[in-house]
C-alpha positions in Angstrom: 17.2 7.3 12.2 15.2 4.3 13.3 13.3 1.9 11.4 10.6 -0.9 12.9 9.3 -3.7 10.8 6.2 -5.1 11.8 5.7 -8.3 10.5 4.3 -12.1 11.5 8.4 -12.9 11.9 8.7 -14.6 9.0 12.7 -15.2 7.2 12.4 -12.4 4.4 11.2 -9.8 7.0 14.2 -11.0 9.3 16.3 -10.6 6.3 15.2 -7.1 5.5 15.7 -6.4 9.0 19.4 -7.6 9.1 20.2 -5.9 5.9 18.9 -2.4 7.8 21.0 -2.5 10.4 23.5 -1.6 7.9 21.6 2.2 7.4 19.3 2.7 10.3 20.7 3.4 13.6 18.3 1.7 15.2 16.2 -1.7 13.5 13.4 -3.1 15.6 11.3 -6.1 14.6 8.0 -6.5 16.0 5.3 -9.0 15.7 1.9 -8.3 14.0 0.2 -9.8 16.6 1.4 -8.1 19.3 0.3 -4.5 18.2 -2.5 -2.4 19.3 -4.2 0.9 18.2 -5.2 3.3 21.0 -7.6 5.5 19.7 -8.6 8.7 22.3 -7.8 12.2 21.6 -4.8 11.1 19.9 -4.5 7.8 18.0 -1.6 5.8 19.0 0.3 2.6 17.6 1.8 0.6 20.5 3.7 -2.3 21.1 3.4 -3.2 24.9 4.7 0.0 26.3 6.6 1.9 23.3 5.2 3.9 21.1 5.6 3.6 17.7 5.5 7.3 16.5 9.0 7.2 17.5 10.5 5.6 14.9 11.3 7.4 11.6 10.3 4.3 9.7 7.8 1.8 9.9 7.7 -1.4 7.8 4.4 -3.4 7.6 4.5 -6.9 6.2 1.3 -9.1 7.1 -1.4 -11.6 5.6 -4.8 -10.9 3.8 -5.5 -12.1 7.7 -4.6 -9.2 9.7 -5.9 -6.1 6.8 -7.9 -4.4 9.1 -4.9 -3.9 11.9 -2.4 -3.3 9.3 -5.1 -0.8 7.7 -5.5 0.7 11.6 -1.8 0.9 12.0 -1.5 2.9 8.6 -4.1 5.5 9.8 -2.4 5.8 13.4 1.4 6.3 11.6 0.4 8.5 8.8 2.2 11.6 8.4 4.5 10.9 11.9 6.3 8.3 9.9 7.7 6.7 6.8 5.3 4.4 5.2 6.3 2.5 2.0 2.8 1.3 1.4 -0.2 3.8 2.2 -3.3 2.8 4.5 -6.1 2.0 1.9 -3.3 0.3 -0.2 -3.7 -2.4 2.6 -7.6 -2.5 2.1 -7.5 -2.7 -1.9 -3.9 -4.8 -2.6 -5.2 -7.6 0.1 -8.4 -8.0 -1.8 -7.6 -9.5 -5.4 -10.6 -7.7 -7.1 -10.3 -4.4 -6.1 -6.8 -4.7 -6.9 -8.4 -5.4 -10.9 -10.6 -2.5 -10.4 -7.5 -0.5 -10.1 -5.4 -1.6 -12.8 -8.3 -0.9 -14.7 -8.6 2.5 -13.9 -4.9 3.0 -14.7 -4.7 1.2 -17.9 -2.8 -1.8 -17.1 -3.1 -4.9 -18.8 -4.9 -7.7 -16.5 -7.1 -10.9 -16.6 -10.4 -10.5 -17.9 -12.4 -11.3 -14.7 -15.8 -11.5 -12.8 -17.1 -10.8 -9.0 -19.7 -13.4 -8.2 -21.5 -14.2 -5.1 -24.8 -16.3 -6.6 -24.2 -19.6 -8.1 -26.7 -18.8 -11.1 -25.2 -15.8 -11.7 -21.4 -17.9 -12.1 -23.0 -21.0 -14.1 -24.1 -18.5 -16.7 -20.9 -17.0 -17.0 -18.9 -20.3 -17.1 -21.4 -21.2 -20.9 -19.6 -18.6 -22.1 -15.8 -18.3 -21.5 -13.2 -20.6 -22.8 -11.3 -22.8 -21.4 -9.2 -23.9 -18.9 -11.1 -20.7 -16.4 -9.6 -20.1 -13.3 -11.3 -19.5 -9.9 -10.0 -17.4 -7.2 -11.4 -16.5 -3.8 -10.5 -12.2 -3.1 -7.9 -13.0 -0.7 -5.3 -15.5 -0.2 -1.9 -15.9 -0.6 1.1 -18.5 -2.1 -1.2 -20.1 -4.2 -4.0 -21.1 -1.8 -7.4 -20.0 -3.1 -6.7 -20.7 -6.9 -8.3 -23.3 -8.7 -8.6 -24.4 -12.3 -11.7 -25.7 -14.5 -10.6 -27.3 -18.0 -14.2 -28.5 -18.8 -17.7 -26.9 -18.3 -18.5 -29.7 -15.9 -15.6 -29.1 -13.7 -16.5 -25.5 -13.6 -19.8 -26.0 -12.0 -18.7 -28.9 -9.9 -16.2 -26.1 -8.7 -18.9 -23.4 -8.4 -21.0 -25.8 -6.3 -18.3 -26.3 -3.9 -17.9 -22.8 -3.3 -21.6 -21.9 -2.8 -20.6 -23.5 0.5 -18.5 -20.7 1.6 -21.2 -18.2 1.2 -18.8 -15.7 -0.2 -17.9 -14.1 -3.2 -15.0 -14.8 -5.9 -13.4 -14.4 -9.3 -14.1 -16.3 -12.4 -11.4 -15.1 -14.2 -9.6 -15.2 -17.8 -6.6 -18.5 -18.2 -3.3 -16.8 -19.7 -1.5 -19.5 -21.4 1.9 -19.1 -20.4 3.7 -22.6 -20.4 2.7 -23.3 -16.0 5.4 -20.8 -15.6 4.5 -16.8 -14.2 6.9 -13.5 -13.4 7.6 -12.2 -10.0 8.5 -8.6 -10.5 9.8 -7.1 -7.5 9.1 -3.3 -7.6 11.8 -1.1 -5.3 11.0 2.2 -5.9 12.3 2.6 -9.2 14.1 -0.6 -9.5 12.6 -3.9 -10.4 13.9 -7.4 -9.8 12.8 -10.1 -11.0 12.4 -14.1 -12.1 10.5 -16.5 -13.9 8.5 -19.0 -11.9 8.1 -22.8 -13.7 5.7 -24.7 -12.2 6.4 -28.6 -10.8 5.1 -31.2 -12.9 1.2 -31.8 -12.9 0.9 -28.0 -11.6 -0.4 -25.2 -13.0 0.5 -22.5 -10.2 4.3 -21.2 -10.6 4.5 -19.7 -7.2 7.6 -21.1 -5.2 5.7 -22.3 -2.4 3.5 -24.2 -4.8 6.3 -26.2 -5.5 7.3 -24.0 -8.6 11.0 -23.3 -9.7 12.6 -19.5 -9.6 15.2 -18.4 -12.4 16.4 -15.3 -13.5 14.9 -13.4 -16.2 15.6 -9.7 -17.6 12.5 -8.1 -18.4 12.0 -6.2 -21.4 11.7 -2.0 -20.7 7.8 -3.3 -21.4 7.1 -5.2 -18.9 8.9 -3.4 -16.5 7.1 -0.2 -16.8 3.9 -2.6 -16.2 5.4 -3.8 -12.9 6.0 0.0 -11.8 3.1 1.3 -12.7 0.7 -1.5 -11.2 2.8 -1.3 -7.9 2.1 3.3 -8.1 -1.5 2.5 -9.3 -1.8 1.4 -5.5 0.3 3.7 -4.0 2.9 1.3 -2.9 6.9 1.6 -3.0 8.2 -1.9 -2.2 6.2 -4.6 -3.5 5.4 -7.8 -5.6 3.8 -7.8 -8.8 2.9 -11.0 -10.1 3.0 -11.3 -14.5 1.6 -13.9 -16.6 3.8 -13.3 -19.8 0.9 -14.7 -23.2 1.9 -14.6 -26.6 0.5 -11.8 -27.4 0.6 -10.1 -24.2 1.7 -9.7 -20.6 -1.0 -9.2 -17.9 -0.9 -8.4 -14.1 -2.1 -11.4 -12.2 -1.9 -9.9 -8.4 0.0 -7.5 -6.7 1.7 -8.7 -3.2 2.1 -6.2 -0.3 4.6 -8.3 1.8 6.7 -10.5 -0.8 8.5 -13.4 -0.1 12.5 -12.2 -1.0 14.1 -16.2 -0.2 13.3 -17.5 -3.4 13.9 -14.3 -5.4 17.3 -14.0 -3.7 18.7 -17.2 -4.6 17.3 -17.2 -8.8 18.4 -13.8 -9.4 21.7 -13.6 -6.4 20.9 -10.1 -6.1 21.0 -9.0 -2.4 17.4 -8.4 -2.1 17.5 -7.5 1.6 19.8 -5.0 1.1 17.9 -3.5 -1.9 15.0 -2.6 0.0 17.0 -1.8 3.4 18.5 0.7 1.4 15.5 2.3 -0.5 13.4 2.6 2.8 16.8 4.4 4.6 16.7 6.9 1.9 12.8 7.7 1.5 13.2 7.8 5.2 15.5 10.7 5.4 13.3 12.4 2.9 10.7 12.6 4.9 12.6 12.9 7.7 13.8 16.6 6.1 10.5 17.3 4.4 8.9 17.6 8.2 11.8 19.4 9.1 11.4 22.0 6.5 7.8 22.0 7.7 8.2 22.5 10.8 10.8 25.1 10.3 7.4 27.2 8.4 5.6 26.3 11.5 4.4 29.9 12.9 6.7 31.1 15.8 5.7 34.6 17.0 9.0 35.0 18.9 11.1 34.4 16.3 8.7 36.5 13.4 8.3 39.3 15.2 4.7 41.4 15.8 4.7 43.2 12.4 5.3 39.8 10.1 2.1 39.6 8.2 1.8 36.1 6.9 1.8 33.1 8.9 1.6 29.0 8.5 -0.6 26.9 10.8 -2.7 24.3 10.4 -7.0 25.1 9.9 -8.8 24.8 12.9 -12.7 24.5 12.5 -15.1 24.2 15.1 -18.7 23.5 15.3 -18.4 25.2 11.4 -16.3 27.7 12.7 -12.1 28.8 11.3 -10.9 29.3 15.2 -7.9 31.6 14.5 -4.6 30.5 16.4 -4.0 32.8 19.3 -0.7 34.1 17.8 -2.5 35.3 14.9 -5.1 37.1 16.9 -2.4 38.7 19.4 -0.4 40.1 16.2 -3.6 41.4 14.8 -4.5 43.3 17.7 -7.9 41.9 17.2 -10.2 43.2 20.6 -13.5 41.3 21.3 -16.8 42.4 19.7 -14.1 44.7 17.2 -15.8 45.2 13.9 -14.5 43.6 11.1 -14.9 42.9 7.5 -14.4 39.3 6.0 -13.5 38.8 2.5 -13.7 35.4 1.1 -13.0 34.1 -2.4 -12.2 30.1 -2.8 -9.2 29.1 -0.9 -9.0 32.8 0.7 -9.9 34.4 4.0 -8.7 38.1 4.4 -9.9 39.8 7.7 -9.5 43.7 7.9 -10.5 46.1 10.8 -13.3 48.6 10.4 -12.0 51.9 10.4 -14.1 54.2 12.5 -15.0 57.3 11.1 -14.5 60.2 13.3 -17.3 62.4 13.1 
C-alpha cells in the first residue's frame, strides 16, 4: 500500500513520514504548495505529473492559509482514497468559530464565546463579561491571534485595534487554569497527551509560545471529551486543545495538523509511529471495503442472463434514471416496448406489458 503526506515540510510531518515507512510500501512526501486540482470531466489531484488517486493514503497537514486547497484536494480524493480528516472538516476545524458551533451541537463543553464584526456591537458585550476576556481572530495558529483584556479599558483599546482589520472575531469566556492548557492528541481511539505551563509573564501555554510540555494522564473524563470533539468534526488524527477550570474542562480549539515534537519529548511516547500505524490500518480497511464493493459491482459475464438483481451506481440525466446497458440487455427491454413502472420511496420495479392475444 502507499501512503502520501501532503504537508508545508515541516519536522512532525517528516517524522510521521519516517515512522510510515515502517507499514506502507511506499511513503511519499509532498509539498502543499506544489499541488493542483484539475477539475474537467474528472477531478484530479496532481503533483507535477503524478497523480494522486494512486496512492491508497493521503495525509493532509497545512495552515488556516491554504483551507481552500486542502478543502479542494479533500473533494478530488474522496472515496479513491484514505482520508483521516474529511473535506468540510478542513472548512469548519480551520475556522475557530465554527469549530464552537460544532461542539455545541454535540454537547461538548467549550468557552462561552461571541462572533463580532462591528465595534459597537463588541464594546457592549465587553460591559458585561468578567474579566480577564480573551480575543481571538477565526483563524490562526501557535498562539498568534490571541490576546487578553484584564480591564474594560484594555478591552476596547483592543477592540479599536481590531476594527482596523475589517474582520470578524471572538470575544470569548477566560478559563482560569494556572497559564497552563492540555494538548490531547486524538489517534483514532487512543489519546495522548500533556500539560502545557506557560513561561513567565505569559498567559498562552502553547509550546511555541514559549510554554513548557509534561506528561499528564487524563482522567476517563476528559478523554472522552478529547474523542468526541475530534468525531464531532469528523476527524481521526488530530489535536484537541483543553483548558482544565476548577469546576470544569472546556475545549479551547481543535488542530487539524498538530505539532508531534513537543508532545514526543513530554510524554516519550513514539508519536510518529502512533499515527503511522493507525493511518496503515484504516488504510487497509478501506482498501478491502472498495474491494468488497467492487467485487458487487455488476458483471454480466460472470452473473449470467437470468440473475435478476444487480448493483450499479444511479445514473440521472436531464431528470431522467438512464438504466445501465447490462441491465437493459438482460431485460430484453426492445424500444418503444410497453411497460409498467412501479415506484414507492427508494424503489423502481419495471415489468413488461403482457399483450393480450385476442
Amino acid at each position: 500500500m502507499k501512503l502520501a503526506i501532503i504537508s508545508l515540510k515541516g519536522k512532525s510531518s517528516e517524522m510521521i513520514a519516517r515512522a510510515s515507512s515502517k507499514y506502507f510500501d511506499k511513503v511519499s512526501s509532498f509539498d502543499l504548495r506544489k499541488i493542483r486540482v484539475d477539475v474537467n470531466k474528472e477531478t484530479y489531484v496532481m503533483h507535477e505529473d503524478k497523480n494522486l488517486s494512486e496512492y491508497d493514503c493521503i495525509y493532509l497537514r497545512g495552515s488556516h492559509k491554504y483551507v481552500d486547497l486542502l478543502c479542494s484536494i479533500a473533494i478530488g480524493l474522496k472515496d479513491k482514497v484514505y482520508m483521516p480528516i474529511i473535506y468540510d472538516s478542513f472548512l469548519i476545524g480551520h475556522n475557530k468559530f465554527l469549530t464552537h458551533v460544532k461542539l455545541k451541537e454535540e454537547k461538548i463543553p467549550f468557552p462561552s464565546t461571541h462572533l463580532v464584526y462591528r465595534s459597537e456591537m463588541a464594546k457592549e458585550i465587553v460591559t458585561k463579561v468578567n474579566y480577564p476576556v480573551v480575543f481571538k481572530l477565526l483563524s490562526g495558529t501557535h498562539g498568534k491571534g490571541v490576546m487578553f483584556a484584564d480591564s474594560l479599558e484594555s478591552a476596547n483599546s483592543l477592540i479599536d485595534m481590531l476594527s482596523k482589520l475589517k474582520e470578524p472575531y471572538m470575544i470569548q469566556e477566560f478559563v482560569e487554569s494556572g497559564a497552563s492548557d492540555i494538548r490531547a492528541l486524538v489517534v483514532g481511539n487512543e489519546v495522548i497527551s500533556m500539560k502545557r505551563s506557560a513561561k513567565a509573564g505569559e498567559l498562552r501555554a502553547g509550546i511555541h509560545s514559549g510554554g513548557e510540555g509534561t506528561k499528564i494522564d487524563l482522567t476517563y473524563e476528559d478523554k472522552q471529551i478529547a474523542k468526541k470533539a475530534a468525531r464531532a468534526l469528523g476527524i481521526d488524527v488530530c489535536g484537541v486543545d483543553m483548558l482544565k477550570g476548577a469546576t470544569k474542562t472546556v475545549v479551547a480549539e481543535v488542530n487539524l495538523s498538530p505539532g508531534i515534537v513537543g508532545l514526543t519529548k513530554a510524554t516519550e511516547v513514539n508519536v510518529a509511529d502512533k499515527i503511522a500505524s493507525y493511518l496503515y490500518k484504516k488504510t487497509e480497511e478501506f482498501v478491502q471495503g472498495k474491494k468488497e464493493k467492487q467485487g458487487k459491482s455488476f458483471d454480466l459475464a460472470s452473473i449470467g442472463r437470468d440473475s435478476k438483481e444487480f448493483i450499479d451506481n444511479l445514473l440521472i440525466k436531464a431528470g431522467r434514471i438512464i438504466l445501465p446497458p447490462s441491465v437493459t440487455e438482460a431485460g430484453e427491454f426492445e424500444p418503444d416496448e410497453e411497460i409498467k413502472i412501479k415506484v414507492d420511496k427508494g424503489d423502481v420495479e419495471i415489468k413488461k406489458v403482457k399483450k393480450v392475444k385476442i
